[in-house]
PyMOL commands that place a pseudoatom at each C-alpha (Angstrom):
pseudoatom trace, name=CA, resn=UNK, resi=1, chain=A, elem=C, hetatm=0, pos=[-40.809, 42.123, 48.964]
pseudoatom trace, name=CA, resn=UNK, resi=2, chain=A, elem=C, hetatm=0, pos=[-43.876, 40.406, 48.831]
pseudoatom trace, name=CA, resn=UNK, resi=3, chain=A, elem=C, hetatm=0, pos=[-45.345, 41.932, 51.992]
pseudoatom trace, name=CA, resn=UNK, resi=4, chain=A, elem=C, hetatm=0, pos=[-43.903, 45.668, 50.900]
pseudoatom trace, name=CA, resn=UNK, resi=5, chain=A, elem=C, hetatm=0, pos=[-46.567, 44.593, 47.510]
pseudoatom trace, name=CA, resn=UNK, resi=6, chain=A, elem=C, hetatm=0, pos=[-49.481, 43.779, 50.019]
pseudoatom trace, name=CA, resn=UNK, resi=7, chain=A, elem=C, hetatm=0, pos=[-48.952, 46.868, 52.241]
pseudoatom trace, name=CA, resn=UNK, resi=8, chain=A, elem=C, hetatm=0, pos=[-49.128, 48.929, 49.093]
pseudoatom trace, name=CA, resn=UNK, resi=9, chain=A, elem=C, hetatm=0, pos=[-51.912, 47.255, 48.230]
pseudoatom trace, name=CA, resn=UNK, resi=10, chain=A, elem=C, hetatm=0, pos=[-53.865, 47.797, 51.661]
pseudoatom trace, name=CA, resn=UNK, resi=11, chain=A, elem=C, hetatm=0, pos=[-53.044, 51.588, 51.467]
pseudoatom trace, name=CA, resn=UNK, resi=12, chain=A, elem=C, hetatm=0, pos=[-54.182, 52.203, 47.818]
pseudoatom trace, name=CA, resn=UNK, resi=13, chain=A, elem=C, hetatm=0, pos=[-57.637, 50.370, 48.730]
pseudoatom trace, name=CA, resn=UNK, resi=14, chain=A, elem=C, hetatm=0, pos=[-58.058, 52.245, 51.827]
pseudoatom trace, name=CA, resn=UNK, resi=15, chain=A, elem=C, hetatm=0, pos=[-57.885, 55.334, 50.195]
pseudoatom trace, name=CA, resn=UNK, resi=16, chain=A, elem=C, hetatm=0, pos=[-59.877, 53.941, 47.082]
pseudoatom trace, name=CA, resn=UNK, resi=17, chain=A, elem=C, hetatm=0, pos=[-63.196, 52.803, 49.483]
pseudoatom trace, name=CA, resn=UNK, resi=18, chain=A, elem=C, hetatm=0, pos=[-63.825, 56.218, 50.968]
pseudoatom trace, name=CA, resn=UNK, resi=19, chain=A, elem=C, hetatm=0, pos=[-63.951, 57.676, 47.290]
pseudoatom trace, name=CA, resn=UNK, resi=20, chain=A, elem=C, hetatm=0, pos=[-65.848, 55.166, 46.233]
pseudoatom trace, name=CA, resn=UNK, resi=21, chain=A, elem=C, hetatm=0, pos=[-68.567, 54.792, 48.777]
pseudoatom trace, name=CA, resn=UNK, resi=22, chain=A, elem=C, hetatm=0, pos=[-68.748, 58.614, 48.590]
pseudoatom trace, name=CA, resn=UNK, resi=23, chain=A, elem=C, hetatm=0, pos=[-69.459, 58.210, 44.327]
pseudoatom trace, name=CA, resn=UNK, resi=24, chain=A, elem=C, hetatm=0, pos=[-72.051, 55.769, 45.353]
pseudoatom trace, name=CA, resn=UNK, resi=25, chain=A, elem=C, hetatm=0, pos=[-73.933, 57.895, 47.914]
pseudoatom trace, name=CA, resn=UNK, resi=26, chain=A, elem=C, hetatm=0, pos=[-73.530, 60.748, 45.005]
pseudoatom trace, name=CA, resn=UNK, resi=27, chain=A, elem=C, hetatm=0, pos=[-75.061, 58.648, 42.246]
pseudoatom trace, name=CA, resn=UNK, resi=28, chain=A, elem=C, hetatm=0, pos=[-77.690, 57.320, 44.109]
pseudoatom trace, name=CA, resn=UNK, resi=29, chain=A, elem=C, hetatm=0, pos=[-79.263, 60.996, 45.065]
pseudoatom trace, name=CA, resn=UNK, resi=30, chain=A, elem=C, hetatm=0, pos=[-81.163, 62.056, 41.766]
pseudoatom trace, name=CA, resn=UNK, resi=31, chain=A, elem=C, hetatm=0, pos=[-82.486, 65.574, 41.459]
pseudoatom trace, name=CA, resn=UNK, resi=32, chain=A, elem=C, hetatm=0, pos=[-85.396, 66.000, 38.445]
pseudoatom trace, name=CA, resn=UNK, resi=33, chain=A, elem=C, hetatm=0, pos=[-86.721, 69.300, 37.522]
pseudoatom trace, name=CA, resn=UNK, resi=34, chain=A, elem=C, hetatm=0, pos=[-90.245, 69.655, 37.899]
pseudoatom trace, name=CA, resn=UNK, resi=35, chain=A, elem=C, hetatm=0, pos=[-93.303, 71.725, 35.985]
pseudoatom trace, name=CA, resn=UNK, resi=36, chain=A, elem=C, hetatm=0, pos=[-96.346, 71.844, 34.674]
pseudoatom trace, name=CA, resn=UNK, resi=37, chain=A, elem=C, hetatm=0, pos=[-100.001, 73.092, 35.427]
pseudoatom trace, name=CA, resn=UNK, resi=38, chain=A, elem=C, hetatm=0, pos=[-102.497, 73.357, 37.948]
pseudoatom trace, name=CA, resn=UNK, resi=39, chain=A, elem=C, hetatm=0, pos=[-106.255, 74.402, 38.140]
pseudoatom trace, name=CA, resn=UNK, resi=40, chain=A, elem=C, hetatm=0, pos=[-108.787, 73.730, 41.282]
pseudoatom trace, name=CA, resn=UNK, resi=41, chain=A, elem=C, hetatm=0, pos=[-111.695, 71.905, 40.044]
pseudoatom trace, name=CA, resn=UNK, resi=42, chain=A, elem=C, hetatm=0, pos=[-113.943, 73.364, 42.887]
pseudoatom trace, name=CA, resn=UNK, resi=43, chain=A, elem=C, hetatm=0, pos=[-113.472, 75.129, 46.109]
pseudoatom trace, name=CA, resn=UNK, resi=44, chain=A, elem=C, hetatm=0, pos=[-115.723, 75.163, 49.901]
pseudoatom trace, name=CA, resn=UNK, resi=45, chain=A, elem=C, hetatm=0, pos=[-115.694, 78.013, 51.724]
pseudoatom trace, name=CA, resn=UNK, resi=46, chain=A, elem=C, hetatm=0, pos=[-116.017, 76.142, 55.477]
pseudoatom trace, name=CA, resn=UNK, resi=47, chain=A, elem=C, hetatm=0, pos=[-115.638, 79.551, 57.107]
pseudoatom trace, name=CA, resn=UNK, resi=48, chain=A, elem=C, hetatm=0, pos=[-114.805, 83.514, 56.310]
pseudoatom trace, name=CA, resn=UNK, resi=49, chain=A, elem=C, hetatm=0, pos=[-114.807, 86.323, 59.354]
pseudoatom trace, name=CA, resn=UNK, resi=50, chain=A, elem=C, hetatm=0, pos=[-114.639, 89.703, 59.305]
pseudoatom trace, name=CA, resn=UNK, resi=51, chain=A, elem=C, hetatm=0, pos=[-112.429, 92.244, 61.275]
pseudoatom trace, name=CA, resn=UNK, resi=52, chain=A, elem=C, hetatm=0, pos=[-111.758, 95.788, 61.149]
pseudoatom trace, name=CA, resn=UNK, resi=53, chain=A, elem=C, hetatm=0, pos=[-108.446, 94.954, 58.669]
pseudoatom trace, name=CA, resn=UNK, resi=54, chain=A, elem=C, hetatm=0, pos=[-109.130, 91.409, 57.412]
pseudoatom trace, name=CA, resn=UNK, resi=55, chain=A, elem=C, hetatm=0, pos=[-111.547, 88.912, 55.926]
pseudoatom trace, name=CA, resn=UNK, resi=56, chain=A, elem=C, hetatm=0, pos=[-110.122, 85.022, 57.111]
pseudoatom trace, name=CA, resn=UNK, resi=57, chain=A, elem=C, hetatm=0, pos=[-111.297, 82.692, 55.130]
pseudoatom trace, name=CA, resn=UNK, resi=58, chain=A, elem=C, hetatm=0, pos=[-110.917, 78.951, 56.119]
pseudoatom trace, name=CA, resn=UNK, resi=59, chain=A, elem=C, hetatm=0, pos=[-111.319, 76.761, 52.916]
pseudoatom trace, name=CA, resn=UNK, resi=60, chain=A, elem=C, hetatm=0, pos=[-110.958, 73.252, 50.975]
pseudoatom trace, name=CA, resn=UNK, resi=61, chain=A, elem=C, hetatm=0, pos=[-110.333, 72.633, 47.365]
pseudoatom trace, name=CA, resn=UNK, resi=62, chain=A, elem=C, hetatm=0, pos=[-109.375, 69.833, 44.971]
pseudoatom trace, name=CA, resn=UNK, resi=63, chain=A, elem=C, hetatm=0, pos=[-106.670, 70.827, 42.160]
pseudoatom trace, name=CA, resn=UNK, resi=64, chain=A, elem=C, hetatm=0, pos=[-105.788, 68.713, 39.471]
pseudoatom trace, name=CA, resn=UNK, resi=65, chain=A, elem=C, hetatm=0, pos=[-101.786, 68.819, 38.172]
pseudoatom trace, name=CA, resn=UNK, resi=66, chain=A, elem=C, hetatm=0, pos=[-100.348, 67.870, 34.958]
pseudoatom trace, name=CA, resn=UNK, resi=67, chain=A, elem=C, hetatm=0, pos=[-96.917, 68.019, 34.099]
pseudoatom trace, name=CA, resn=UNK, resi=68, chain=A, elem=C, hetatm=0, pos=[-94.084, 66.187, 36.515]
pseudoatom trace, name=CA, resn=UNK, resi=69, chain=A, elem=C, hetatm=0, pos=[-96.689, 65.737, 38.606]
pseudoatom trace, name=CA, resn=UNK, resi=70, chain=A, elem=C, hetatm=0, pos=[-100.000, 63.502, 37.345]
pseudoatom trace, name=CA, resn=UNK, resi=71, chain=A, elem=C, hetatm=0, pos=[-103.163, 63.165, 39.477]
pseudoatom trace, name=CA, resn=UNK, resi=72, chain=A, elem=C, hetatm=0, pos=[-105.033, 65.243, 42.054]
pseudoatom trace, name=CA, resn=UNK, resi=73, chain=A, elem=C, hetatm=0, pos=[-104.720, 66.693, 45.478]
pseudoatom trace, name=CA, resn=UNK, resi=74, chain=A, elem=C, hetatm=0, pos=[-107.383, 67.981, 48.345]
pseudoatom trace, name=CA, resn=UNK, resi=75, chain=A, elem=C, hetatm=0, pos=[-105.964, 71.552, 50.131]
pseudoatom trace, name=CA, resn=UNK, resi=76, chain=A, elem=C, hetatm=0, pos=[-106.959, 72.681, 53.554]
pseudoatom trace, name=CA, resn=UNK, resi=77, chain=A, elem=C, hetatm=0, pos=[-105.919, 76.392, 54.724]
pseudoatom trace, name=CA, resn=UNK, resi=78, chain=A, elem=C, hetatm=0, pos=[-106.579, 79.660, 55.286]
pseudoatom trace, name=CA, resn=UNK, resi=79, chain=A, elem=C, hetatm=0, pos=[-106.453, 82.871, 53.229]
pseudoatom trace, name=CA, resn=UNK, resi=80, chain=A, elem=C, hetatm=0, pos=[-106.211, 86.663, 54.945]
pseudoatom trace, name=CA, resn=UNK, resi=81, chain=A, elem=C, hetatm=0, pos=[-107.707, 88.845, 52.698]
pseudoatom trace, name=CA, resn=UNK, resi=82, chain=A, elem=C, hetatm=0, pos=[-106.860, 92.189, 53.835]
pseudoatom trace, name=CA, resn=UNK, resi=83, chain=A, elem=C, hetatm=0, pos=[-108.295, 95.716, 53.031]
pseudoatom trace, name=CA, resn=UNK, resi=84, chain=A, elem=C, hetatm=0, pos=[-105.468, 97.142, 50.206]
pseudoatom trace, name=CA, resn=UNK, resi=85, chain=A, elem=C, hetatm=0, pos=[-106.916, 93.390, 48.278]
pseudoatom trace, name=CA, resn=UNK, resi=86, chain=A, elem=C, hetatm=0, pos=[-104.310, 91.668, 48.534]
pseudoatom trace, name=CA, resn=UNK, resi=87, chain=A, elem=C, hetatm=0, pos=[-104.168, 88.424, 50.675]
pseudoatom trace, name=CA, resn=UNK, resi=88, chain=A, elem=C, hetatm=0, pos=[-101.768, 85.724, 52.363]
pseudoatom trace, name=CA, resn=UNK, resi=89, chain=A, elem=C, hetatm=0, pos=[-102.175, 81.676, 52.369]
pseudoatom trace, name=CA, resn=UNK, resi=90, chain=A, elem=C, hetatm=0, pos=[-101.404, 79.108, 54.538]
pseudoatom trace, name=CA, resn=UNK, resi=91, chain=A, elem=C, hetatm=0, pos=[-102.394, 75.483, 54.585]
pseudoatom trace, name=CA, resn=UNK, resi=92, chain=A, elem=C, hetatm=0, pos=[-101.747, 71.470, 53.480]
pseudoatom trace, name=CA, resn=UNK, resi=93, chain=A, elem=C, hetatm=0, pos=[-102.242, 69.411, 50.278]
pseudoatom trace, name=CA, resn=UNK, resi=94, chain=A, elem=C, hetatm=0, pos=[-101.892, 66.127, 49.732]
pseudoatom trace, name=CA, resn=UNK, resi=95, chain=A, elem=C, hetatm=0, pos=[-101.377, 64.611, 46.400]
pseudoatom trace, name=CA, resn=UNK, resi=96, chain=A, elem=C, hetatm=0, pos=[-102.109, 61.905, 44.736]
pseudoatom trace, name=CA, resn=UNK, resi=97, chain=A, elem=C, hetatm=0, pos=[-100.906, 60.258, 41.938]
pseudoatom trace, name=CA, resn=UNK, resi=98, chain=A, elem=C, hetatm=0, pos=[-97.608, 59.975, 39.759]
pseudoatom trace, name=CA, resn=UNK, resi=99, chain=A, elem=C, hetatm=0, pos=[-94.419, 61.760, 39.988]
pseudoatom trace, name=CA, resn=UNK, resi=100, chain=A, elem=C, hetatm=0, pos=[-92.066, 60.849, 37.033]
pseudoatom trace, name=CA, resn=UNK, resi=101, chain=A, elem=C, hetatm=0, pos=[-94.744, 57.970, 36.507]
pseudoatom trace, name=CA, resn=UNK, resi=102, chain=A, elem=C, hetatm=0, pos=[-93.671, 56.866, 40.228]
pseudoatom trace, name=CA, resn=UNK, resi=103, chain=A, elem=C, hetatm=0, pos=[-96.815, 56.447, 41.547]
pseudoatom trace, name=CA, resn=UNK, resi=104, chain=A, elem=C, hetatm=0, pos=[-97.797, 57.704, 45.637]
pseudoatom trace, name=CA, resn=UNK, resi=105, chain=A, elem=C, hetatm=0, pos=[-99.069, 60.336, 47.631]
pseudoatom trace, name=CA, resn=UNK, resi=106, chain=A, elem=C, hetatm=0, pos=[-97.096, 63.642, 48.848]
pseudoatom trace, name=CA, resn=UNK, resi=107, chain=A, elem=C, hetatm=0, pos=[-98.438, 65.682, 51.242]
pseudoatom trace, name=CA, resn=UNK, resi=108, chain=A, elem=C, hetatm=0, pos=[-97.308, 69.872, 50.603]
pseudoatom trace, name=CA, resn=UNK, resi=109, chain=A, elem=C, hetatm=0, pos=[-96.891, 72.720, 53.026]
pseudoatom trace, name=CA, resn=UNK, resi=110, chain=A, elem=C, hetatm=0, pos=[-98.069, 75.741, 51.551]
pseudoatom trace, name=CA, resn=UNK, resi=111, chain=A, elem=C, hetatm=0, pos=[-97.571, 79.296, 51.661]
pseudoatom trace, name=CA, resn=UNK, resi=112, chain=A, elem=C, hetatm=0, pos=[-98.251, 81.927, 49.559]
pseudoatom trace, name=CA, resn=UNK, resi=113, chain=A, elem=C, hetatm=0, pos=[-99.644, 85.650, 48.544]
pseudoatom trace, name=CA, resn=UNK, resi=114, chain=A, elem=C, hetatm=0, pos=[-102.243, 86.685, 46.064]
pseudoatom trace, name=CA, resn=UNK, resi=115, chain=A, elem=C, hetatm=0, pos=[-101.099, 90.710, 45.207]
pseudoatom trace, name=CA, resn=UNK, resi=116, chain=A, elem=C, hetatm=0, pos=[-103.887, 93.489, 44.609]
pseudoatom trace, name=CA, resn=UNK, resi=117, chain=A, elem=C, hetatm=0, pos=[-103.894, 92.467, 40.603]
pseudoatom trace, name=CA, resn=UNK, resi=118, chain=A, elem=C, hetatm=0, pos=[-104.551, 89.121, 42.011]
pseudoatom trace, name=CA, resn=UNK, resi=119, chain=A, elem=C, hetatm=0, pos=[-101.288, 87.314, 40.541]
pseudoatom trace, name=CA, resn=UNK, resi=120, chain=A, elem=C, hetatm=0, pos=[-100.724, 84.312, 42.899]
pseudoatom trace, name=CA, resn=UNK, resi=121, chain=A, elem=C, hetatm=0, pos=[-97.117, 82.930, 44.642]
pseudoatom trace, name=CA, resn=UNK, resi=122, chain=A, elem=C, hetatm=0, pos=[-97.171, 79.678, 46.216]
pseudoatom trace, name=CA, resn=UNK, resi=123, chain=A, elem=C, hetatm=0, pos=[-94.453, 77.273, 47.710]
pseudoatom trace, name=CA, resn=UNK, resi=124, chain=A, elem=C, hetatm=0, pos=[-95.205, 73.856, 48.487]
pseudoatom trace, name=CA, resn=UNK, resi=125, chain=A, elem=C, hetatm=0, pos=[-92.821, 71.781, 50.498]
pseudoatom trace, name=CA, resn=UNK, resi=126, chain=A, elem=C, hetatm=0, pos=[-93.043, 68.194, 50.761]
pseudoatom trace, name=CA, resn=UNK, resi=127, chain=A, elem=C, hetatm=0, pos=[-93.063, 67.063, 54.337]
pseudoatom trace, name=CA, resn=UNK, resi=128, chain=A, elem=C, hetatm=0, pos=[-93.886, 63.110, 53.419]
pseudoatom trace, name=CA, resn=UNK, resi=129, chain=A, elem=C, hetatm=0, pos=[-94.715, 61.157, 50.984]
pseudoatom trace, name=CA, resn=UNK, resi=130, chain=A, elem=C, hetatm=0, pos=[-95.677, 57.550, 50.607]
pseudoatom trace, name=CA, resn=UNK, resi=131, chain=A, elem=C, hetatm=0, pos=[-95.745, 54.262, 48.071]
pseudoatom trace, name=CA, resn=UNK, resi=132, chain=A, elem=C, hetatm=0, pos=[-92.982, 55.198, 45.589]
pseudoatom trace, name=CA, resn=UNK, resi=133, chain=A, elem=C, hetatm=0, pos=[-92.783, 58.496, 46.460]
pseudoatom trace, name=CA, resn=UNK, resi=134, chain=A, elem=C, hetatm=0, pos=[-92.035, 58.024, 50.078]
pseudoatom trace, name=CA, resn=UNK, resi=135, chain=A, elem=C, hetatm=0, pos=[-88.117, 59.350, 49.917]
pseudoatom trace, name=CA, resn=UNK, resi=136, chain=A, elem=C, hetatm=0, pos=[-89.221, 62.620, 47.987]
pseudoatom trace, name=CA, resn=UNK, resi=137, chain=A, elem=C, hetatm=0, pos=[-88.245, 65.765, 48.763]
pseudoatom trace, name=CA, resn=UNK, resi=138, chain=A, elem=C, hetatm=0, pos=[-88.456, 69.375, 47.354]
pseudoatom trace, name=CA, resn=UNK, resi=139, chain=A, elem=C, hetatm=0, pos=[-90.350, 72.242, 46.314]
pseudoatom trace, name=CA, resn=UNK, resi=140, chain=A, elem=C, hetatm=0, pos=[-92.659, 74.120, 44.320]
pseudoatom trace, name=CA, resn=UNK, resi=141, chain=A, elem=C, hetatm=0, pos=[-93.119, 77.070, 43.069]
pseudoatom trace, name=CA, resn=UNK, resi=142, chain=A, elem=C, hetatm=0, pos=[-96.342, 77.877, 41.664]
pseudoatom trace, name=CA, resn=UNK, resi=143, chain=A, elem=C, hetatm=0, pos=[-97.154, 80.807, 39.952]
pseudoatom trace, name=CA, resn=UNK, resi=144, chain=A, elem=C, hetatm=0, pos=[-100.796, 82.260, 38.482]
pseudoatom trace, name=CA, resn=UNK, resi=145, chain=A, elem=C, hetatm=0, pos=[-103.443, 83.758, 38.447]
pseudoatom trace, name=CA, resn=UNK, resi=146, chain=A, elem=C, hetatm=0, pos=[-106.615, 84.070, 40.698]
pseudoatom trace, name=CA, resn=UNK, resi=147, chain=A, elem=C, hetatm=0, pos=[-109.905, 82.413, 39.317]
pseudoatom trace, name=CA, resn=UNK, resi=148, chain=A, elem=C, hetatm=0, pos=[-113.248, 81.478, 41.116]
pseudoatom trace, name=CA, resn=UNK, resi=149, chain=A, elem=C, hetatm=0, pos=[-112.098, 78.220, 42.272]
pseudoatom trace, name=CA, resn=UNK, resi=150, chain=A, elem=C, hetatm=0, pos=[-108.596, 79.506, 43.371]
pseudoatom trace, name=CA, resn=UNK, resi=151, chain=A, elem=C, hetatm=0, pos=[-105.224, 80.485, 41.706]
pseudoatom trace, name=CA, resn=UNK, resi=152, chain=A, elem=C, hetatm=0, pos=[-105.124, 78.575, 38.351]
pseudoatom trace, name=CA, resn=UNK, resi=153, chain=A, elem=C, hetatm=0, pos=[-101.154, 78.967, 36.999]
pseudoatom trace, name=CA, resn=UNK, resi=154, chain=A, elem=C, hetatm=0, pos=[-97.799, 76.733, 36.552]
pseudoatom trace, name=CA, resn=UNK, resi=155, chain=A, elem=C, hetatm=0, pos=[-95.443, 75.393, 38.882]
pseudoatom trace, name=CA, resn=UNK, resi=156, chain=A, elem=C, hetatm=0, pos=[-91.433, 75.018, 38.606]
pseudoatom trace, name=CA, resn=UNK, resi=157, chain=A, elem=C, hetatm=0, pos=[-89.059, 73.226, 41.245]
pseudoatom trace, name=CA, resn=UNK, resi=158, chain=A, elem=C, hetatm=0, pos=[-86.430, 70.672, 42.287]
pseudoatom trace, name=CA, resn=UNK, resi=159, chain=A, elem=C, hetatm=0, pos=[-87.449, 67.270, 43.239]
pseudoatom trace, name=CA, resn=UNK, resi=160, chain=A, elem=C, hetatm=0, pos=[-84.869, 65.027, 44.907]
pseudoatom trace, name=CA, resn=UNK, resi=161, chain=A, elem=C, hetatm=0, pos=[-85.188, 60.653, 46.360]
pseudoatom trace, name=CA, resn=UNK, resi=162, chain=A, elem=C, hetatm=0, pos=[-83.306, 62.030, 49.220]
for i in range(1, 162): cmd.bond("trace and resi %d" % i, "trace and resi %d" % (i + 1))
show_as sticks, trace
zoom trace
């Protein structure tokens, strides 16, 4: 009898851990939603060429963020401006300062396109991060409009530790 007990026992247990592990590895991910603002505080064209269609413009800029997202971050890309006025982006930003008030550096890909009434899309992907911030992952979407120093808007997204 006692044995039938203790083989009862092992089988409800073995079928318990699996669940339970699985609950752990569940709680453990968290997921935040993420928004706020952005605005470039200034903007260096390094390069711009000329073709028949396009005008490539190679660029840096600093943008602060508010919001989910609490500091300031230095972007290098490019931007095709074609002939119709509107334009496509490419490039990398990292960012520093808190997420959450988790505090670290995230470095963004970025791609995006400005439309003929210059309204901006961007999505930034985090490919790293680092200090507190090192097991993020996610993305942006940012959404504005086109000033002198670069698309000044909001940005939306899903920010997850794993």
């Amino acid at each position: 009898m006692f044995s039938n007990r203790l083989f009862n026992l092992f089988i409800a247990i073995a079928l318990l851990v699996p669940i339970a592990i699985r609950g752990i590895g569940l709680a453990a991910v968290q997921r935040t939603e993420a928004g706020g603002t952005f605005i470039p505080t200034s903007t260096t064209i390094t390069s711009a060429t000329e073709d028949k269609f396009n005008t490539v413009i190679d660029l840096s800029s600093t943008i602060t963020y508010t919001g989910t997202l609490e500091g300031t971050s230095t972007l290098q890309g490019t931007l095709v401006v074609h002939r119709d006025g509107s334009a496509t982006f490419r490039g990398a930003e990292i960012f520093t300062g808190l997420v959450n008030g988790m505090p670290g550096t995230l470095t963004f890909k970025l791609v995006g396109n400005y439309d003929v009434y210059q309204a901006v899309q961007l999505t930034n992907t985090i490919t790293s991060g680092t200090g507190e911030l090192a097991s993020l992952h996610g993305t942006l979407s940012k959404v504005g409009i086109a000033k002198d120093n670069g698309p000044v808007g909001t940005y939306t997204g899903q920010i997850s530790n794993q």
